[in-house]
TIVO-455901 format. One record per residue (C-alpha): residue in one letter; chain; x, y, z. Coordinates in nm, 2 decimals. Layout:
# TIVO-455901
rest  kette  px  py  pz
A  A  X  Y  Z
...
This chain:
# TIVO-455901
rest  kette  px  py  pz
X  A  0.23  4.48  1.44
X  A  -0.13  4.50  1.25
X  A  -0.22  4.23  0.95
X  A  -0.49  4.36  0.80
X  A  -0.79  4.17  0.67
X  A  -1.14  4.22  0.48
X  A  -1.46  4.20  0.41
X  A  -1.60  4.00  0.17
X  A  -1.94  4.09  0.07
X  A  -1.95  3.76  -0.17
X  A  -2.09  3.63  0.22
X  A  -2.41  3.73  0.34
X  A  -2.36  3.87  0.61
X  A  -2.01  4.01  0.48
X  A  -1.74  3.75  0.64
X  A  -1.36  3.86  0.76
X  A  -1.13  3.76  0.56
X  A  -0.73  3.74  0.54
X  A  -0.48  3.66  0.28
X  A  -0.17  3.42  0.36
X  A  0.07  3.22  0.21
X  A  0.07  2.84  0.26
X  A  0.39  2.67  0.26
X  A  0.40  2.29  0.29
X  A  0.73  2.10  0.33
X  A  0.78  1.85  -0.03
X  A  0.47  2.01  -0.16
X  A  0.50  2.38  -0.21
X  A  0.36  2.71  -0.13
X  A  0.01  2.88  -0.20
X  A  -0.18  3.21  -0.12
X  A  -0.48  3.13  0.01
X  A  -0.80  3.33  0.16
X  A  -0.87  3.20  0.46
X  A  -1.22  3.30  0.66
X  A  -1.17  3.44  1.05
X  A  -1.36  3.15  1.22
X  A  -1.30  3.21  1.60
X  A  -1.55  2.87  1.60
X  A  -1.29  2.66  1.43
X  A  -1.08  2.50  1.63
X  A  -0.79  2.49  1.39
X  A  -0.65  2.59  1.07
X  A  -0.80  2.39  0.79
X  A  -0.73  2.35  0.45
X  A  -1.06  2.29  0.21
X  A  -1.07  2.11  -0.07
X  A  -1.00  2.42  -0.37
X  A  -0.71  2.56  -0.19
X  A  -0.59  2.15  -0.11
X  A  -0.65  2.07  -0.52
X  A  -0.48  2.40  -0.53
X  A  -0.16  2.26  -0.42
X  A  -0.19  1.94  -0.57
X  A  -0.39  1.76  -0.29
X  A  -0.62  1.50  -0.40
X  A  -0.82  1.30  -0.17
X  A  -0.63  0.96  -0.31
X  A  -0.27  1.18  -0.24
X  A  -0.46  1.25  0.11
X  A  -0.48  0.89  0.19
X  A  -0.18  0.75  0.05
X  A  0.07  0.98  0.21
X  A  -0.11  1.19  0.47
X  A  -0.15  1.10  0.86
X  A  -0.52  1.13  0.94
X  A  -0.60  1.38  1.22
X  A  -0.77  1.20  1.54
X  A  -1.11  1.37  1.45
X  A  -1.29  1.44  1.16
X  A  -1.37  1.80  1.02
X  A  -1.72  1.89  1.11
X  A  -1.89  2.17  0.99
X  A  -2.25  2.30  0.81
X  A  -2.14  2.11  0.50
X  A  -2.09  1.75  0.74
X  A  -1.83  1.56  0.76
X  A  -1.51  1.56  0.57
X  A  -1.19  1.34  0.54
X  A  -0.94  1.54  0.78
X  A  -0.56  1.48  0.75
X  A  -0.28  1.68  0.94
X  A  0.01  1.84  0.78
X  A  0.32  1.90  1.01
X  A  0.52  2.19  1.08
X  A  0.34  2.37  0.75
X  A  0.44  2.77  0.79
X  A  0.15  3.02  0.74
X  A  0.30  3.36  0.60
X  A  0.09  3.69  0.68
X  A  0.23  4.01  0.60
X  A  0.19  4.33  0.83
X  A  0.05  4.65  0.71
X  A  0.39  4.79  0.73
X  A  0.53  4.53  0.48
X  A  0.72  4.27  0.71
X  A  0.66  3.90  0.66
X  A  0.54  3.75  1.00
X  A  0.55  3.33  1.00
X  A  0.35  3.09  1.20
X  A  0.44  2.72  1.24
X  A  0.10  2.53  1.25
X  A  -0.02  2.17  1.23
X  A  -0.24  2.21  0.91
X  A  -0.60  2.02  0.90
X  A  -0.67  1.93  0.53
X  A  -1.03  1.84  0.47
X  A  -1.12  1.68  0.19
X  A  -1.43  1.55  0.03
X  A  -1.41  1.22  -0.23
X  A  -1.51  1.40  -0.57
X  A  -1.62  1.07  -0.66
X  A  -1.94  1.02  -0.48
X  A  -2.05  1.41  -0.50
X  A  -2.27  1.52  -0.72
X  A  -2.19  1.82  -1.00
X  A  -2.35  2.06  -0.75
X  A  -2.25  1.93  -0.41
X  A  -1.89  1.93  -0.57
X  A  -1.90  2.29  -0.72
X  A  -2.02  2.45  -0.35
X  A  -1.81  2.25  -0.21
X  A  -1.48  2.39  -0.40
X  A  -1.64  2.75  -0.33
X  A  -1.57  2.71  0.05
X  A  -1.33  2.90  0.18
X  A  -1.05  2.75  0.37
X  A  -1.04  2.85  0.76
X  A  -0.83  3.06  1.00
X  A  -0.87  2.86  1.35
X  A  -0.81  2.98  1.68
X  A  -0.49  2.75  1.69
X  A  -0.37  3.07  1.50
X  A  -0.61  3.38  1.60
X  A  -0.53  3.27  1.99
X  A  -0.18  3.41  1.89
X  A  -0.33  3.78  1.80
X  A  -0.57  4.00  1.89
X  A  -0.87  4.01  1.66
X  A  -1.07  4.34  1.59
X  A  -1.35  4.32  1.39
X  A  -1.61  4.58  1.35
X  A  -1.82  4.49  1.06
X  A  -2.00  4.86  1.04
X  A  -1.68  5.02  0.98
X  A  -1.53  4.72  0.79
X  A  -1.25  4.69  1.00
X  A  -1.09  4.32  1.02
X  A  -0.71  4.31  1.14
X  A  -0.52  4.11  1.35
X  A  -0.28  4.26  1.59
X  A  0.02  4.12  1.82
C-alpha cells in the first residue's frame, strides 16, 4: 500500500510533503499538510493548522496536558502540549483510508508577545510528520524525479 506525497517548491530546496486528515477527540477533524521530517521526533501540530481547529494558546493551557519537553526547532522554542489517541487519516494511491493512532505534539507560540512579522512566519510553518509515524512506513524520496510516497 503506497500514500503518495509531494513536492512543494514554495521550499527552497523543494520539501516532501503529504496530506492527512487530523481528527481530535471533542475537537474535530482537519486536513492538514504536514512536512516529511525524518529529524522530528514526533508528529507536531503548528500553530495555523492548531488555530485551524480552534486551538489557541489560552485553550492550550487551560485544557491541554503539557508534553515533558518542549518543541525545539530553527524558529526556538514553543509551548508543546500532547493530544491523546488523536487519529491521523492518509489515503492510499488506490483510494483506501489507512488510520494511525498517535499522541499529537501541539506547539504553540503566544501571539501576544510576537511581533506582526514573527507571527505571520510563524503561521506559514508547516506542521510536521515525525518519525513516531514515518517509523511505521517505508519512505522513498528522490527529489530529481519528484518522487515522495510512503509505503507499508
Amino acid at each position: 500500500m503506497r500514500i503518495r506525497g509531494f513536492l512543494s517548491t514554495r521550499f527552497r530546496p523543494p520539501a516532501p510533503l503529504v496530506e492527512a486528515l487530523i481528527n481530535v477527540p471533542s475537537i474535530g477533524e482537519r486536513h492538514v499538510i504536514l512536512l516529511v521530517d525524518t529529524g522530528a521526533s514526533v508528529t507536531t501540530l503548528l500553530d495555523g493548522d492548531a488555530g485551524r481547529l480552534g486551538i489557541t494558546i489560552d485553550y492550550a493551557r487551560n485544557r491541554l496536558k503539557p508534553a515533558p519537553h518542549r518543541v525545539v526547532g530553527i524558529g526556538g522554542a514553543a509551548e508543546t502540549y500532547v493530544m491523546e489517541g488523536v487519529r491521523l487519516m492518509l489515503t492510499s494511491e488506490e483510494g483506501m483510508e489507512v488510520s494511525e493512532t498517535l499522541n499529537l505534539h501541539v506547539a504553540l507560540h503566544d501571539p501576544r508577545t510576537l511581533s506582526n512579522e514573527e507571527r505571520d512566519l510563524i503561521l506559514r510553518l508547516p506542521s510536521i510528520l515525525g518519525r513516531d509515524v514515518i517509523n511505521r512506513y517505508r519512505l522513498h524520496f528522490d527529489a530529481n524525479r519528484g518522487e515522495v510516497h510512503l509505503e507499508k
